[in-house]
C-alpha positions in Angstrom: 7.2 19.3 -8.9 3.8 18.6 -10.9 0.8 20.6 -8.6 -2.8 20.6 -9.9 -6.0 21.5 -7.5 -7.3 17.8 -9.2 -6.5 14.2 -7.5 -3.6 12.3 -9.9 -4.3 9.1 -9.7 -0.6 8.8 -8.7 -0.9 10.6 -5.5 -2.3 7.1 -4.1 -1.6 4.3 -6.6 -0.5 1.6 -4.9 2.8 0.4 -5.2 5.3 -3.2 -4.5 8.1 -2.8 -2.4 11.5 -4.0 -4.1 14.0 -2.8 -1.6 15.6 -0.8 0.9 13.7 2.5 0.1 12.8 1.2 -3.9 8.9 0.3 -5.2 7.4 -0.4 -8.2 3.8 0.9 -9.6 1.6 -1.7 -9.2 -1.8 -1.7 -12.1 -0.4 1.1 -13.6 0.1 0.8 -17.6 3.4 3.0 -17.1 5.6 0.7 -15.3 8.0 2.9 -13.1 9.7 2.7 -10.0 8.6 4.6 -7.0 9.7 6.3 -3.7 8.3 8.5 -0.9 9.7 10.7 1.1 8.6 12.8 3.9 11.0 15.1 7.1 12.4 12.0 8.7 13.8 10.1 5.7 14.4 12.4 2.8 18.0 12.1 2.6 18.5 8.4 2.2 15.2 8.3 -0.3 17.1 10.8 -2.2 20.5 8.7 -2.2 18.5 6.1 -3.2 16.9 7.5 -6.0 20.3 8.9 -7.1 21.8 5.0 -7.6 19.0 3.9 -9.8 20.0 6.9 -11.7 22.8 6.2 -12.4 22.1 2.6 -13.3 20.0 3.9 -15.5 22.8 6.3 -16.9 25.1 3.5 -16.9 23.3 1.7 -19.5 22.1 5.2 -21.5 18.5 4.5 -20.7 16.3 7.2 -21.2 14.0 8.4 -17.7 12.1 10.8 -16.5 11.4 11.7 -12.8 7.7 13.3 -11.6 7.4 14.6 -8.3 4.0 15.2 -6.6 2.4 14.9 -3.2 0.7 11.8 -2.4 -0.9 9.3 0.5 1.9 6.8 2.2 2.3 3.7 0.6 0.2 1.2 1.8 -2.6 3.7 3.3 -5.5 2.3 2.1 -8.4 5.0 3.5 -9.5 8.1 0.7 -8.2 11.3 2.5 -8.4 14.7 2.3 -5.8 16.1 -0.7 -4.7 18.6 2.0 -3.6 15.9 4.5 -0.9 14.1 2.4 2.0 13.4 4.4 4.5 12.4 1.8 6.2 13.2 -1.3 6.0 10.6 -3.7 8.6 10.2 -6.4 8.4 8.2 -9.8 11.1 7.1 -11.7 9.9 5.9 -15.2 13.3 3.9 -17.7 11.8 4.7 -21.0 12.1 3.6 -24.7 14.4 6.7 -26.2 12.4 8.9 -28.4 14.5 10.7 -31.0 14.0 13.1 -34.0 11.1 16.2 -34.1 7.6 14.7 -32.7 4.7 15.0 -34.3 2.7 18.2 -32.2 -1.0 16.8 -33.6 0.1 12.8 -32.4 -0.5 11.7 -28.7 3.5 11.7 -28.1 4.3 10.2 -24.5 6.1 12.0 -22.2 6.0 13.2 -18.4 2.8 14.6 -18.2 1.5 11.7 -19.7 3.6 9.4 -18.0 1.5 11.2 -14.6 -1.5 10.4 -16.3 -2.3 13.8 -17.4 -2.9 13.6 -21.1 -2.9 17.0 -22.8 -4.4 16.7 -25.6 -3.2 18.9 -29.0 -5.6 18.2 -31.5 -8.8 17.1 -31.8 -7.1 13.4 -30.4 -9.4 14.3 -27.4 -12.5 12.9 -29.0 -11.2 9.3 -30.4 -8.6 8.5 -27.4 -9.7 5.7 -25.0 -8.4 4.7 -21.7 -7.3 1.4 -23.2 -5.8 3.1 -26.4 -3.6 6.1 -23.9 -3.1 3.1 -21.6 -1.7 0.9 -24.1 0.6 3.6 -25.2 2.0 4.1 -22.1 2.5 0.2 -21.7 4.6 0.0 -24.8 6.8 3.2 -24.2 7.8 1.9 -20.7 7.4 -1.9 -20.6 10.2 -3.4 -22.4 12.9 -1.1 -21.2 11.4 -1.0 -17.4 11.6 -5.0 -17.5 15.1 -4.4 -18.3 15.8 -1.9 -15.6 14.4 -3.5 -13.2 16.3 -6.6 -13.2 19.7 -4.7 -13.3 18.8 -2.2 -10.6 17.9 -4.7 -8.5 21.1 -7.0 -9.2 23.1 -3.9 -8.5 21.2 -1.7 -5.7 19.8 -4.0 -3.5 23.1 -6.1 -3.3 25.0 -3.1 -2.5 22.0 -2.1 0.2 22.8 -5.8 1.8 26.5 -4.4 1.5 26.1 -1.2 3.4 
């Protein structure tokens, strides 16, 4: 679980519904799916989460999960950060990253994935939103395409199943 004092812009993004329990960030440049979950329907949010897992371990595909609090999808009105009702759950398939990274280069990863760009070198003062945005875009895009299609050829058919 990811908790700053600070707004994320991911505690109220706003999201498409693709099934059952399953969304997808909507204007986001890190294409991911997402979930919330709150007392009265944790359990089958969770169980859903766990099948697109392991779709995406089925095919090997690199992920990461980030867990924060957030506004209900589809709540439109700027509240309080204390009045959240949900958790929110993200679910980004990401291009595999391998070998020792570079600690000076903007290297993509979950806190950037979030939005929250730490910054480990002077990066800080030439890094644009359109430049960390179209980072993001090309670490996630491709393989999230990809993911997408086959989680919902396999989850939601199985949902209509159930």
């Amino acid at each position: 679980m990811y908790y700053l004092k600070k707004r994320l812009y991911l505690e109220t993004a706003s999201v498409s519904h693709l099934y059952g329990n399953c969304y997808e960030t909507v204007d986001y440049p890190a294409e991911g799916f997402a979930f919330q979950a709150s007392s009265e329907n944790r359990i089958s949010v969770i169980d859903e989460i766990l099948k697109v897992v392991q779709v995406l371990l089925d095919d090997s595909v690199a992920h990461n999960i980030f867990i924060t609090r957030g506004r209900k999808f589809g709540e439109s009105h700027v509240g309080d950060i204390d009045r959240y009702s949900v958790v929110r759950i993200y679910l980004w398939a990401r291009r595999t990253s391998y070998g020792a990274k570079d600690e000076a280069a903007f290297n993509v990863a979950l806190c950037e994935l979030s939005g929250h760009l730490p910054m480990k070198s002077d990066g800080y003062q030439t890094v644009t939103e359109e430049s960390a945005a179209a980072d993001l875009r090309s670490f996630c895009h491709d393989t999230f395409v990809c993911a997408r299609e086959k989680v919902l050829q396999k989850c939601s058919t199985r949902q209509l199943l159930e």
